[in-house]
C-alpha angles and dihedrals in degrees: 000000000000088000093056084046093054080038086058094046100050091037083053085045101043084050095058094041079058095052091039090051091040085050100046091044081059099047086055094041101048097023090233123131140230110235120199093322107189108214144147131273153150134261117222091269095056105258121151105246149171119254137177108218127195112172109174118167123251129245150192129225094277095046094260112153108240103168131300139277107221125191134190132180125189106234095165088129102046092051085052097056085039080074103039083068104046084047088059096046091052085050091053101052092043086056088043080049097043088041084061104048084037083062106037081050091051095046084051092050097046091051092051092046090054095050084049091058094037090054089035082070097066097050129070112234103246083058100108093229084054076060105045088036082059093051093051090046077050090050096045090056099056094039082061095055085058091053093055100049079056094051086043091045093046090050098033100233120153100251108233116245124207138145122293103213129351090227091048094048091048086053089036086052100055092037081061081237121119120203118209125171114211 
C-alpha cells in the first residue's frame, strides 16, 4: 500500500511537472503571461496544496525573450479560511431563514390556539370535542417549543432548561429519569 501511495504521488507530480513545463513552453512561444493563477500543487512532503502562480517572460532592453521568471506562493490557508467564511455566511442566512419561518410557524400557532381556547369555552369539559379540542391545545403547544428551538438555534442562544412540573420531576426522580423542557 505505501508504495501505490509514493506511485500516486509521483504520477500526480509528474502530472503537474507536465502542466507547469506545457505552460512555460507557451509563455515562450506566444509572449503572454500567467497572473495570479490559482492551481493545485504539492509541498515537499508531498501534501496537496493551494499556489498563486505568475510565470512572465523575461526580456532584454530591446523585448527579446531571454527565459521566464516564475513565482508561486502557497495560499492553501487562506483558501481554507476563505471557506470558513463563506461557510459562516451561509450559517448565518440559513439561521436568518430558520428565525422567519421560527417565527411565521409561532404567529400560526398562537392564532389556533386562540381559536382552541376560544371554542373550549362553549363546551363543558366531559363533551369529547372538549377533549379533542384539549389534545390539539396540547399539540400546539408543543408544536410552539419546537418553534422556539428553532428561534434559540437561529440566534444561537443557549436555550434555557428548567423543570417542566414539580409533580412530574418528583415521579421523574424516583423513576431515575429527569424531565427538562427546553
Amino acid at each position: 500500500r505505501m508504495t501505490e501511495g509514493i506511485r500516486g504521488l509521483a504520477n500526480a507530480a509528474r502530472e503537474l511537472a507536465q502542466r507547469f513545463y506545457d505552460d512555460e513552453c507557451k509563455i515562450l512561444r506566444t509572449g503572454e503571461p500567467i497572473l495570479d493563477r490559482e492551481e493545485p500543487g504539492i509541498d515537499r512532503e508531498g501534501n496537496p496544496i493551494c499556489v498563486s502562480t505568475t510565470k512572465v517572460p523575461l526580456r532584454d532592453e530591446h523585448g527579446h525573450m531571454l527565459g521566464l521568471l516564475g513565482v508561486s506562493r502557497n495560499i492553501t490557508e487562506r483558501k481554507k479560511l476563505q471557506a470558513e467564511i463563506l461557510h459562516g455566511r451561509k450559517m448565518e442566512s440559513l439561521g436568518v431563514v430558520v428565525g422567519g419561518i421560527s417565527n411565521d410557524l409561532n404567529n400560526l400557532l398562537t392564532a389556533i390556539m386562540g381559536s382552541i381556547s376560544l371554542a373550549k369555552i362553549y363546551l363543558p369539559p366531559e363533551d369529547p370535542a372538549f377533549q379533542r379540542l384539549t389534545q390539539a391545545q396540547d399539540a400546539c403547544n408543543n408544536g410552539k417549543e419546537i418553534s422556539n428551538r428553532l428561534f434559540h438555534f437561529a440566534k444561537g442562544i443557549e436555550p434555557v432548561k428548567k423543570v417542566v412540573r414539580e409533580k412530574k420531576a418528583e415521579e421523574a426522580t424516583r423513576n431515575g429519569t429527569i424531565m427538562v423542557e427546553m
